[in-house]
N, C-alpha and C positions, 0 to 999 in steps of 0.2 A: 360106586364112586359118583359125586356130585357131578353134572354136568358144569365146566367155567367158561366163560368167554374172556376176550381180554377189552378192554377199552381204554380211550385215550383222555385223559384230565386236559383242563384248560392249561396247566402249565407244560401240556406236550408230554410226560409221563404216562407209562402204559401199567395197565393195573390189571391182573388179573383177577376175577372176582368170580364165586359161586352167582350161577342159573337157576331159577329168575333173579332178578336185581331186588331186592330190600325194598319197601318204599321210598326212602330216601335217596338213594342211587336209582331207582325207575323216575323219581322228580327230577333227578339232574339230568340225566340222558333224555328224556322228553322238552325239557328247557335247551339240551343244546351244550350244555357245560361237559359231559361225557357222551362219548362217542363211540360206538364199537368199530373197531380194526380186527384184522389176523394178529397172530402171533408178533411176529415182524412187524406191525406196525402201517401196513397197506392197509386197503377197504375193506370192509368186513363183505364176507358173500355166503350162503348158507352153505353151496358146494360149490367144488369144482367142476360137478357136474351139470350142473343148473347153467343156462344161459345167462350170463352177465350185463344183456344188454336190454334196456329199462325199456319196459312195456310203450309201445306206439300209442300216444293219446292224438284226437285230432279236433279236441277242443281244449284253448288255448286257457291258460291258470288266470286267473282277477288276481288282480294285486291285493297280494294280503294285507290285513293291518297289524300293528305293533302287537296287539294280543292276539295272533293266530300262530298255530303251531309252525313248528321247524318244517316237517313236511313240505309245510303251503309255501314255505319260504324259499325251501331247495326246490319247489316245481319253478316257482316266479325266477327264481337265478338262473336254475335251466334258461326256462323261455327269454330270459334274457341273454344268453351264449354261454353262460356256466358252462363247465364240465360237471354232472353229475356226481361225481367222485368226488370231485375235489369240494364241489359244495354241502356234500353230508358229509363233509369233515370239519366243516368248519360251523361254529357257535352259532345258536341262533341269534346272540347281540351281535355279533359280526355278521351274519346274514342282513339283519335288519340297517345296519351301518352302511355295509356296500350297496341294499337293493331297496332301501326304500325309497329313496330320489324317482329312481326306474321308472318310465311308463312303457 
């Protein structure tokens, strides 16, 4: 049996999809457009065993530019008081919307 995950579409719709992603759904989810969730629709986490709580950095992210990845965007939102969670759920256009002003 294929391994699936589930991910979330820009219109909030949850999709269940075969693992790995196609190229074109690995484009969209690295742009930011789909998004991995649980089942239900919470954060995605590998287990329930694994610690959920994001690795301690104690050097501070550079403000990303327009063309740098989602990553670099939810570290900046973090650093900027984001909740983690809630910023890898949301868009990299909507990252860049809320956090480019930011310093």
């Amino acid at each position: 049996m294929a391994e699936t995950g589930f991910f979330r579409g820009e219109g909030g719709h949850i999709w269940e999809m075969d693992l790995p992603l196609g190229e074109a759904h690995a484009k969209r989810e690295k742009e930011g457009a789909l998004v991995r969730v649980n089942e239900d629709g919470s954060p995605f986490t590998e287990s329930a065993e694994e610690p959920t709580e994001p690795a301690v950095t104690h050097e501070s992210p550079k403000k990303p530019n327009k063309a740098s990845s989602k990553a670099e965007w939810v570290d900046w939102a973090v650093h900027q008081g984001a909740d983690r969670d809630e910023a890898e759920s949301l868009t990299l256009a909507v990252l860049i919307e809320r956090y480019h002003g930011a310093e």
